[in-house]
MITOR-931584 format. One record per atom (N, C-alpha, C): chain; x negated, y, z. Coordinates in Angstrom, 3 decimals. Layout:
BEGIN
@guse->A; c1->X; c2->Y; c3->Z
...
REM end
This chain:
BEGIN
@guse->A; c1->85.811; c2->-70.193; c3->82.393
@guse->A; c1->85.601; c2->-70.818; c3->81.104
@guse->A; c1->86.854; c2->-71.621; c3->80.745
@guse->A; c1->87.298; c2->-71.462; c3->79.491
@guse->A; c1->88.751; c2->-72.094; c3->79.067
@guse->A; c1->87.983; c2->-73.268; c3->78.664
@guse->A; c1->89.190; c2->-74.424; c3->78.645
@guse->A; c1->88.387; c2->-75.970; c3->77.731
@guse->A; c1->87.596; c2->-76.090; c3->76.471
@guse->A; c1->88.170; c2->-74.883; c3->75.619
@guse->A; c1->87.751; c2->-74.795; c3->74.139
@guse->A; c1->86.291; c2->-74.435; c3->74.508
@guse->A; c1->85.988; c2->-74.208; c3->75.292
@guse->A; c1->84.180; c2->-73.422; c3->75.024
@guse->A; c1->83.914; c2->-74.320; c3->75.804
@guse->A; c1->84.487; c2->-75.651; c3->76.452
@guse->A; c1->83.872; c2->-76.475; c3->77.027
@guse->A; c1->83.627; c2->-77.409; c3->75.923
@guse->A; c1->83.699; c2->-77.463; c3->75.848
@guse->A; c1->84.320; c2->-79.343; c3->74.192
@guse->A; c1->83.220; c2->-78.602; c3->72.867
@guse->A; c1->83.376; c2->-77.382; c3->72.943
@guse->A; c1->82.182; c2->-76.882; c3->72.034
@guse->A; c1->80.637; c2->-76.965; c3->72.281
@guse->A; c1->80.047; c2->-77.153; c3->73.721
@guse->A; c1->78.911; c2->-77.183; c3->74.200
@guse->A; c1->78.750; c2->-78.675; c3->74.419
@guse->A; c1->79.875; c2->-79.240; c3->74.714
@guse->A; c1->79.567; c2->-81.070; c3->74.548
@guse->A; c1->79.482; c2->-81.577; c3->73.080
@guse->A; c1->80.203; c2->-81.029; c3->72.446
@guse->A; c1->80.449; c2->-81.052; c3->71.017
@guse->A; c1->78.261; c2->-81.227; c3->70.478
@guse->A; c1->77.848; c2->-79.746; c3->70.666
@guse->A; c1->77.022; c2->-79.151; c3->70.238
@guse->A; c1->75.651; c2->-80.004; c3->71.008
@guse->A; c1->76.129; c2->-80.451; c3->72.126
@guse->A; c1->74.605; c2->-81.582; c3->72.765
@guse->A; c1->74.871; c2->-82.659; c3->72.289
@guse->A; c1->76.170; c2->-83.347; c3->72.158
@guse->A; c1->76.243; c2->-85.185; c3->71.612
@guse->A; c1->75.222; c2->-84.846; c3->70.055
@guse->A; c1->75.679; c2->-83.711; c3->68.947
@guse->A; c1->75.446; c2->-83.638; c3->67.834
@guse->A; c1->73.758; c2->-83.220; c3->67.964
@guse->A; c1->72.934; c2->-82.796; c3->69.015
@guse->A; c1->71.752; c2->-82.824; c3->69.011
@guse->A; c1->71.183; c2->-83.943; c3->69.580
@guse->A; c1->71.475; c2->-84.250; c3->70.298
@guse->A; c1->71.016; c2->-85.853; c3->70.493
@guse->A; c1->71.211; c2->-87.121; c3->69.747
@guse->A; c1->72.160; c2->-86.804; c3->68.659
@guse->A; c1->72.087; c2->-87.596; c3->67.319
@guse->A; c1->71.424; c2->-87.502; c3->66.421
@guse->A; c1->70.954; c2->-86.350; c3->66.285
@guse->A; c1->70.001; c2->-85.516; c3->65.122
@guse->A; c1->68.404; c2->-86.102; c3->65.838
@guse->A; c1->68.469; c2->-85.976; c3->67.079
@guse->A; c1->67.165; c2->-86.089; c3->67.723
@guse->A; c1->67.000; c2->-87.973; c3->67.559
@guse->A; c1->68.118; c2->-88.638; c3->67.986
@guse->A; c1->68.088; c2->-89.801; c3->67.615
@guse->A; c1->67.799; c2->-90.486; c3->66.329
@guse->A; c1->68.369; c2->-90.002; c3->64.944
@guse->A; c1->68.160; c2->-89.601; c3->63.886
@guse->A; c1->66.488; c2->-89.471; c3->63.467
@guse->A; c1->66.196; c2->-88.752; c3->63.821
@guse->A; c1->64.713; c2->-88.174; c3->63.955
@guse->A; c1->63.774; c2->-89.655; c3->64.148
@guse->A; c1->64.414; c2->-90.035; c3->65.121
@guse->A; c1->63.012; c2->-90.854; c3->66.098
@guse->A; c1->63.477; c2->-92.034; c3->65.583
@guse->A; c1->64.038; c2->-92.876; c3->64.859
@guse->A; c1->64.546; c2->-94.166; c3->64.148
@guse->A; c1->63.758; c2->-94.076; c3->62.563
@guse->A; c1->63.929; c2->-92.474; c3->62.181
@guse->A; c1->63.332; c2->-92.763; c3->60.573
@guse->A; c1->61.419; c2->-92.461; c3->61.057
@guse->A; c1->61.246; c2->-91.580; c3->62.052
@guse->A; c1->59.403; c2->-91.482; c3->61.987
@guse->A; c1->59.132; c2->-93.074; c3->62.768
@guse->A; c1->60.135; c2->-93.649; c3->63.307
@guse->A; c1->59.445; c2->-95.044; c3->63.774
@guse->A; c1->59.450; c2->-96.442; c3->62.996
@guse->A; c1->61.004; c2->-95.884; c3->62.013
@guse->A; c1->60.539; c2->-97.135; c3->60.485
@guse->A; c1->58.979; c2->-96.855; c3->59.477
@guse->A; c1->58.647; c2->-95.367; c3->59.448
@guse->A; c1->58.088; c2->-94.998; c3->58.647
@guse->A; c1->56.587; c2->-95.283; c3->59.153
@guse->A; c1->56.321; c2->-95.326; c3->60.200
@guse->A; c1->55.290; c2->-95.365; c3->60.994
@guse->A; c1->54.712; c2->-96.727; c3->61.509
@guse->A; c1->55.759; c2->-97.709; c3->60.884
@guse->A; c1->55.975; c2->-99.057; c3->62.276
@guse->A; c1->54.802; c2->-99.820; c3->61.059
@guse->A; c1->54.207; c2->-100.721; c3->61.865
@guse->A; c1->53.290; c2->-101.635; c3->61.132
@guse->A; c1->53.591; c2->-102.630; c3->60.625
@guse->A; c1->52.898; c2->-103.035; c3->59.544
@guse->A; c1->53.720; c2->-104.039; c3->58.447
@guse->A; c1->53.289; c2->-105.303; c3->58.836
@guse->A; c1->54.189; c2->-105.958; c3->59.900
@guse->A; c1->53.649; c2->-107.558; c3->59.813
@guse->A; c1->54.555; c2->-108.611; c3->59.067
@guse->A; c1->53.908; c2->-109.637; c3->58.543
@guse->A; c1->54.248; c2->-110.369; c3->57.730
@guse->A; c1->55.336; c2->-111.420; c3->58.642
@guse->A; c1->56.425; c2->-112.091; c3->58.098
@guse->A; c1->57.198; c2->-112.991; c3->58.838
@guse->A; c1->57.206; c2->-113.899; c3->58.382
@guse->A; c1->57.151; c2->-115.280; c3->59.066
@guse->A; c1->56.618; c2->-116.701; c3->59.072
@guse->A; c1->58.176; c2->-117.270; c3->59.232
@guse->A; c1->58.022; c2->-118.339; c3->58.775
@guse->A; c1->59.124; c2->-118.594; c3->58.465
@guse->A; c1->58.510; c2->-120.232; c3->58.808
@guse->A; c1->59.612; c2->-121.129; c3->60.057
@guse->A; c1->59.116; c2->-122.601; c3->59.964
@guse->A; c1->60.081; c2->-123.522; c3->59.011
@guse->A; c1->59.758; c2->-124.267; c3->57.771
@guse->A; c1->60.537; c2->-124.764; c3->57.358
@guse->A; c1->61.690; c2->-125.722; c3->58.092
@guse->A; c1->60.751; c2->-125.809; c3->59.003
@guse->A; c1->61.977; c2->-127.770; c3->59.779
@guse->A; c1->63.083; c2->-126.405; c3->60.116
@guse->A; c1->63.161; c2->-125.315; c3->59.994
@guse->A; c1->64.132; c2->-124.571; c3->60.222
@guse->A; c1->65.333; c2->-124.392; c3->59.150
@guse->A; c1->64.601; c2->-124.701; c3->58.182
@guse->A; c1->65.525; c2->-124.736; c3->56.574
@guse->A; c1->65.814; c2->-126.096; c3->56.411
@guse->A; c1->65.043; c2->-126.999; c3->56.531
@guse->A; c1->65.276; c2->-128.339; c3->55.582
@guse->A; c1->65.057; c2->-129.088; c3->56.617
@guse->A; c1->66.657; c2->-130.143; c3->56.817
@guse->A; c1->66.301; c2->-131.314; c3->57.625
@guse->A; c1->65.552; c2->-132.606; c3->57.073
@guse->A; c1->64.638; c2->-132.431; c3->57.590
@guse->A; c1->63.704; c2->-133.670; c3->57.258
@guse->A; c1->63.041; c2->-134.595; c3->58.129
@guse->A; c1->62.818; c2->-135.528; c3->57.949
@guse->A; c1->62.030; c2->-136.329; c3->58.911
@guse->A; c1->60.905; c2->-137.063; c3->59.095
@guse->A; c1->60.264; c2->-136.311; c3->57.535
@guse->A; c1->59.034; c2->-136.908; c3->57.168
@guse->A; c1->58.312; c2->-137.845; c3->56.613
@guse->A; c1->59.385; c2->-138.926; c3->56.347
@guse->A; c1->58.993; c2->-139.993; c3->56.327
@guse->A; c1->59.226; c2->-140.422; c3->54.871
@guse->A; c1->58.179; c2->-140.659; c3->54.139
@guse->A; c1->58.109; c2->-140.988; c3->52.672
@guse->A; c1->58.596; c2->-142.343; c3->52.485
@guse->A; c1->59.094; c2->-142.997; c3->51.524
@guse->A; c1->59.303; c2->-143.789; c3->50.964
@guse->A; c1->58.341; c2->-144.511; c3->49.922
@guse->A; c1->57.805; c2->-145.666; c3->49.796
@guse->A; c1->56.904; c2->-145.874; c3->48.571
@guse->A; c1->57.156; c2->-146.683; c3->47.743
@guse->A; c1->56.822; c2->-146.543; c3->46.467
@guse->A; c1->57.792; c2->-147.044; c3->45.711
@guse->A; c1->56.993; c2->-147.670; c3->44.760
@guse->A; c1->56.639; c2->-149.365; c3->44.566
@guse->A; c1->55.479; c2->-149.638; c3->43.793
@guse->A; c1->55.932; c2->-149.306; c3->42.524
@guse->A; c1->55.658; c2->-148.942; c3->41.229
@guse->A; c1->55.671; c2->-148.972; c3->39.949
@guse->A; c1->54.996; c2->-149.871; c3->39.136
@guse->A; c1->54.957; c2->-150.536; c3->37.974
@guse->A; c1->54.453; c2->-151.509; c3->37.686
@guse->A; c1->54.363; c2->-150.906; c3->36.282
@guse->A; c1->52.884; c2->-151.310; c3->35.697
@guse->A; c1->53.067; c2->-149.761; c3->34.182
@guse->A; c1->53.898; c2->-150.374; c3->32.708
@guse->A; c1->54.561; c2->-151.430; c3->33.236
@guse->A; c1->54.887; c2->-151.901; c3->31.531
@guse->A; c1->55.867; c2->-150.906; c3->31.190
@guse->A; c1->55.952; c2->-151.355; c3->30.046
@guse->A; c1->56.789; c2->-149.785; c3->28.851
@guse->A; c1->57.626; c2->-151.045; c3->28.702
@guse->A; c1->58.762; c2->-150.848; c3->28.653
@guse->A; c1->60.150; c2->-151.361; c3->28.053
@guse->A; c1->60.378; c2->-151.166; c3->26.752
@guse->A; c1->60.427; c2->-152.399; c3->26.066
@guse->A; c1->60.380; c2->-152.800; c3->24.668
@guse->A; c1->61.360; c2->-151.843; c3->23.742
@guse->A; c1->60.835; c2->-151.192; c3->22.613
@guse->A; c1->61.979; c2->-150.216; c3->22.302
@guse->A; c1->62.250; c2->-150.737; c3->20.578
@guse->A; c1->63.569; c2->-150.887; c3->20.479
@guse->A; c1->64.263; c2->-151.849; c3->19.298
@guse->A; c1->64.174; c2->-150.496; c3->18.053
@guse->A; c1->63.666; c2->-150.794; c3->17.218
@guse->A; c1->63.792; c2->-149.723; c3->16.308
@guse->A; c1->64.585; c2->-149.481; c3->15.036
@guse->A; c1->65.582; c2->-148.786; c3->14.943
@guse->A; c1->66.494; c2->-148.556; c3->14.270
@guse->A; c1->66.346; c2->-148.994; c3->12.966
@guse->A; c1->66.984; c2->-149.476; c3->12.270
@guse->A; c1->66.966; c2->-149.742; c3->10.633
@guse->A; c1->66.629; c2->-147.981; c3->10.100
@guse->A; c1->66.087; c2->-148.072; c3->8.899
@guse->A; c1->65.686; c2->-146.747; c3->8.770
@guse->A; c1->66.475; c2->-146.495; c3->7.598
@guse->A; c1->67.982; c2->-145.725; c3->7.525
@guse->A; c1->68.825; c2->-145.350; c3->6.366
@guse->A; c1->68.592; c2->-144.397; c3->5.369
@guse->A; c1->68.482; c2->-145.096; c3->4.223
@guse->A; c1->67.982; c2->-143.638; c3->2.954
@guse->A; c1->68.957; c2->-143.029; c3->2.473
@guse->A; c1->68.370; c2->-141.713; c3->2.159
@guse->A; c1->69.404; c2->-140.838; c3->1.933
@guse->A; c1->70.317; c2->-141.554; c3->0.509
@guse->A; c1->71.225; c2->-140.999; c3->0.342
@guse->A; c1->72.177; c2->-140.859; c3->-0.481
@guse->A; c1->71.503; c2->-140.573; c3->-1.881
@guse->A; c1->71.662; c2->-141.291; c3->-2.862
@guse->A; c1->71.049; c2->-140.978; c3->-4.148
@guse->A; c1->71.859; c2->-139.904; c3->-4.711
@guse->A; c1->71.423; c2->-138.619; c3->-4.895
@guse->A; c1->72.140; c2->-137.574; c3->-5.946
@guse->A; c1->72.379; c2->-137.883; c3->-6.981
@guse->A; c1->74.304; c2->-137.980; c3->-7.467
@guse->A; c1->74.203; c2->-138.121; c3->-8.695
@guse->A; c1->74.224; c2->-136.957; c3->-10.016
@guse->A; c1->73.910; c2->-137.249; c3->-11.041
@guse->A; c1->73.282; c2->-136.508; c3->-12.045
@guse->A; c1->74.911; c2->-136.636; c3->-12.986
@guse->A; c1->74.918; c2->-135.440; c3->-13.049
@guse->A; c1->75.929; c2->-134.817; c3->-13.818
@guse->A; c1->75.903; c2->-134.873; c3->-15.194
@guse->A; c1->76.713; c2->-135.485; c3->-16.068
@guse->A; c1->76.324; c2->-135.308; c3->-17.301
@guse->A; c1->77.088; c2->-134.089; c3->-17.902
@guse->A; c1->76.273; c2->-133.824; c3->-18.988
@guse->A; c1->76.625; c2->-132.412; c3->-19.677
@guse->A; c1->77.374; c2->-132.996; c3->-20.784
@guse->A; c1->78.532; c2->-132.426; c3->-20.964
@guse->A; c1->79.750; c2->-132.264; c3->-22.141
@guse->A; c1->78.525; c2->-131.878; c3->-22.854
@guse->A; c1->79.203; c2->-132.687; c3->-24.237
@guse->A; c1->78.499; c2->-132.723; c3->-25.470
@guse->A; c1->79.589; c2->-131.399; c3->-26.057
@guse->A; c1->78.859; c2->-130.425; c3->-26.461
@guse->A; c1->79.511; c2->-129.589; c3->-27.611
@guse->A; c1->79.709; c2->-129.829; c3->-28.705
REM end
């Protein structure tokens, strides 16, 4: 057997055992069961829990009310006497 008909039969098993590999990756995504993923927040957001309280007191802050400006009087055009 010369090399060339060797490298062709290795050639020809790597490329079936990829195909076969191939195979068994898409029927085991397609097949695989759908579980849901949990996610712990203290993993996202450093926190430490601890609230702050903050009394509020309900008065409304006195509100000054603008002078109220009138419009502009339209003036009236007089008409040339013919």
């Amino acid at each position: 057997m010369n090399l060339n008909k060797i490298l062709k039969i290795i050639g020809a098993i790597v490329a079936l055992a990829g195909i076969a590999a191939a195979i068994y990756i898409a029927v085991k995504k397609l097949t695989d069961k759908k579980e849901p993923e949990y996610f712990d927040d203290n993993d996202f957001f450093e926190c430490d829990n601890d609230l702050e309280i903050i009394d509020v007191t309900n008065e409304t802050p006195e509100i000054e009310e603008a002078p109220v400006k009138e419009a502009p009087k339209k003036k009236t055009a007089k008409k040339a006497e013919n």
